[in-house]
C-alpha positions in Angstrom: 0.0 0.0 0.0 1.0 3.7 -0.5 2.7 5.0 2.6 1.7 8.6 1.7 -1.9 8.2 0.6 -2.3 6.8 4.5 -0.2 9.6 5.6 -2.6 11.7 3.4 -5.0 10.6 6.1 -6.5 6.9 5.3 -8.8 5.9 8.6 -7.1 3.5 11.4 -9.6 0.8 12.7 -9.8 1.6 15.9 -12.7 2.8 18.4 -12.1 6.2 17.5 -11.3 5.9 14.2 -8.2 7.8 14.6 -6.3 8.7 11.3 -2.4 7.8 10.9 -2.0 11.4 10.3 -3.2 12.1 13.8 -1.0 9.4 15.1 2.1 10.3 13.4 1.8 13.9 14.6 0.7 13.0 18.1 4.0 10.8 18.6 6.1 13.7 16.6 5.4 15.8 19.5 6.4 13.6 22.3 9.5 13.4 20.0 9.1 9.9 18.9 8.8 8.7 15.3 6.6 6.3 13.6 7.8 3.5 11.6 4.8 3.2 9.3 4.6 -0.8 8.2 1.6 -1.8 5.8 -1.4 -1.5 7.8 -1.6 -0.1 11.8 -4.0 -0.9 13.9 -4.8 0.8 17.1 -4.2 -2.9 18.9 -1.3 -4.2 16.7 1.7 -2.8 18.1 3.1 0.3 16.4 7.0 0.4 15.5 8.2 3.4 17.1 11.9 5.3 17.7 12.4 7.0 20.9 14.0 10.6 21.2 17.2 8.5 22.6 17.4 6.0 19.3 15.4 2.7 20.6 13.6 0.9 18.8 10.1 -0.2 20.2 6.9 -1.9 19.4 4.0 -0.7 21.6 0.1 -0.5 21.3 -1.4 2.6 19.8 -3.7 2.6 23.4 -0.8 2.3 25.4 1.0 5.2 23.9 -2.1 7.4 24.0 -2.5 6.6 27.8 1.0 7.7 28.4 3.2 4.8 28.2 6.7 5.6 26.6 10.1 4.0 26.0 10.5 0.9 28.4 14.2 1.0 28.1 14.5 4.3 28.8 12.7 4.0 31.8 14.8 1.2 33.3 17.8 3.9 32.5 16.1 6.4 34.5 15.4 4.4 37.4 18.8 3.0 37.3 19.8 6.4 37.5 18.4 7.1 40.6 20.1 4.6 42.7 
């Protein structure tokens, strides 16, 4: 499939029919980027790259809820011991 006509804004099944438009730009602003793969779903997990360079897979409903990069949380907290 065409990678920009979804960009262009193709629907994402999902409850709220959010558009990978919407998505890509929400996760821009957190500073993440999306690796778009042939079809995303809001359950399937999304490929994502952190501000720091890792390379995750996480739910579109986890991100939204606030979830970020695992393995920069283990960093963090490692950080504070």
């Amino acid at each position: 499939m065409d990678i920009n006509r979804r960009l262009r804004g193709e629907s994402v099944s999902c409850d709220k029919e959010k558009k990978l438009l919407e998505i890509k730009q929400y996760v821009e602003k957190e500073g993440y980027v999306l690796v778009v793969d042939e079809k995303v779903k809001c359950y399937k997990n999304l490929m994502l790259i952190c501000p720091n360079g890792h390379k995750i897979k996480m739910a579109w409903k986890s991100f939204e809820k606030g979830n970020r990069c695992p393995f920069c949380r283990v960093l963090k907290n490692k950080g504070r011991n």
